[in-house]
C-alpha positions as CSV (number, residue, x, y, z in Angstrom):
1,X,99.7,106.8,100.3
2,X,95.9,106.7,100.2
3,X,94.3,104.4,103.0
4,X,92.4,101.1,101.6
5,X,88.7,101.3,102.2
6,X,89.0,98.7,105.1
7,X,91.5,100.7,106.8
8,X,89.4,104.3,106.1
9,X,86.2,101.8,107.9
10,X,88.4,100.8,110.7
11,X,89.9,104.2,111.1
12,X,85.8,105.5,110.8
13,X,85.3,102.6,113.8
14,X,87.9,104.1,115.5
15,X,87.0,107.6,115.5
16,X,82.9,106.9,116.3
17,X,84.1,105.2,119.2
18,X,86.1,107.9,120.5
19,X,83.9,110.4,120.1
20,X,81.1,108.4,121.8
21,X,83.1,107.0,125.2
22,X,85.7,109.9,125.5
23,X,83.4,112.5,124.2
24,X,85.3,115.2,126.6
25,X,88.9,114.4,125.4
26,X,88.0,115.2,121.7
27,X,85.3,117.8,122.1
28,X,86.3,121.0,120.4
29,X,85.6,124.9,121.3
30,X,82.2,125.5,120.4
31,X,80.3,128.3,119.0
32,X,80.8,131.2,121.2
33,X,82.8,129.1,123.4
34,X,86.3,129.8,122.2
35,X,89.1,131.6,124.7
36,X,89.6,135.4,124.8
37,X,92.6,136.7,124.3
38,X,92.1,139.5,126.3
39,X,91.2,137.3,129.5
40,X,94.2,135.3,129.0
41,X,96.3,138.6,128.8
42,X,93.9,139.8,132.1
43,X,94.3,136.6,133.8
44,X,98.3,136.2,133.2
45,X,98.9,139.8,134.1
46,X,96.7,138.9,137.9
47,X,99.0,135.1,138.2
48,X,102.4,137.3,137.8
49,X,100.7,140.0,140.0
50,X,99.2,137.2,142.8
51,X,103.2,135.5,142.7
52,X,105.2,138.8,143.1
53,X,102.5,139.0,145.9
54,X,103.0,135.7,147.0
55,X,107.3,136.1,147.5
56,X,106.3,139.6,148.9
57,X,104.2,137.8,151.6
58,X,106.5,135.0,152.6
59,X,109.6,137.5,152.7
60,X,108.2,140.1,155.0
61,X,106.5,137.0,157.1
62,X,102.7,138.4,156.9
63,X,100.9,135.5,156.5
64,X,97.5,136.9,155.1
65,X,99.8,139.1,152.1
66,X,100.3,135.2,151.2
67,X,96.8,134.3,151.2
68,X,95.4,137.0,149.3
69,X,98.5,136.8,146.8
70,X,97.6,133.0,146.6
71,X,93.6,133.9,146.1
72,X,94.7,136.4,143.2
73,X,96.9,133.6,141.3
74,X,94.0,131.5,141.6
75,X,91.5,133.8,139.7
76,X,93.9,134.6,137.1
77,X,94.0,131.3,136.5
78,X,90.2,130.7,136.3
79,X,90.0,134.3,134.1
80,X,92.5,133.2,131.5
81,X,90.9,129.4,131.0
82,X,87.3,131.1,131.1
83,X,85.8,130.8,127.6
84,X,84.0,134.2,126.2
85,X,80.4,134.0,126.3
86,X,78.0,136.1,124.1
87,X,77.8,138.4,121.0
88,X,81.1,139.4,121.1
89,X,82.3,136.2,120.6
90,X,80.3,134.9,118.0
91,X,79.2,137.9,115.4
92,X,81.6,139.2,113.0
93,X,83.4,142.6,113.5
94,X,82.3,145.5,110.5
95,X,83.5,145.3,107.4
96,X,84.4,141.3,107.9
97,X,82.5,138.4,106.0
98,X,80.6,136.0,107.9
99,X,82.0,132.1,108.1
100,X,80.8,130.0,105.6
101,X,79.2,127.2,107.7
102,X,80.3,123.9,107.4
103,X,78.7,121.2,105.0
104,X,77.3,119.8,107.6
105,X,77.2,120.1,111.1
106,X,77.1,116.3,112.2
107,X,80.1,115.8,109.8
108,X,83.1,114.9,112.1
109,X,86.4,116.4,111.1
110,X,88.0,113.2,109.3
111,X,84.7,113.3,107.3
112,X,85.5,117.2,106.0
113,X,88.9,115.8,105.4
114,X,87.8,112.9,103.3
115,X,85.4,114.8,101.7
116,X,87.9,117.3,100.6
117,X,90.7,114.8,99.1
118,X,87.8,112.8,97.2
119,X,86.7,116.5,95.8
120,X,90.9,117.2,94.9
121,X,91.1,113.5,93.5
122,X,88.6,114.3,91.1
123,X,90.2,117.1,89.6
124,X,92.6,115.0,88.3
């Protein structure tokens, strides 16, 4: 059921808003900003390493084994939620097609979506 024009303005209100006070909640990945697989493989593969360290530590009672173990969970962590930074990230691979870019990039995403439905409406 389509939404009336006051409710698409409030729901318009409503999303300006958010985006303007809790600009962090909704932000998305941005250009060349989006997670690597391979450091979340990297960086779970260092956590499951760092906690077999961690039980081998507090079993044998060597207090520093712990530590270290403890250290290396920690920068598995910060590998795997690290975003990818630079070309690799952002240029296509050989033999794929660029992205088409968006219609625009100020357009929020409820604006694409409205823009799409108007464009499907008229087909019919």
């Amino acid at each position: 059921m389509p939404l009336s024009e006051q409710e698409q303005r409030l729901l318009d209100e409503m999303e300006r808003h958010l985006m303007n006070k809790d600009a962090d909640v909704v932000s998305a990945p941005r250009e060349g900003q989006t997670l690597s697989y391979r450091n979340i493989v990297y960086g779970t593969i260092l956590v499951l390493l760092g906690i077999g360290g961690l039980i081998a530590g507090v079993s044998s009672g060597i207090i520093v084994i712990g530590v270290i173990a403890f250290l290396v969970m920690v920068a598995g962590v910060v590998l795997a939620v690290t975003p990818a930074r630079g070309f690799a990230a952002t240029t296509p691979r050989s033999g794929e097609k660029k992205p088409k870019p968006a219609s625009s990039s100020s357009a929020s995403f409820m604006d694409r979506m409205n823009d799409r439905w108007d464009r499907r409406q008229g087909d019919r």
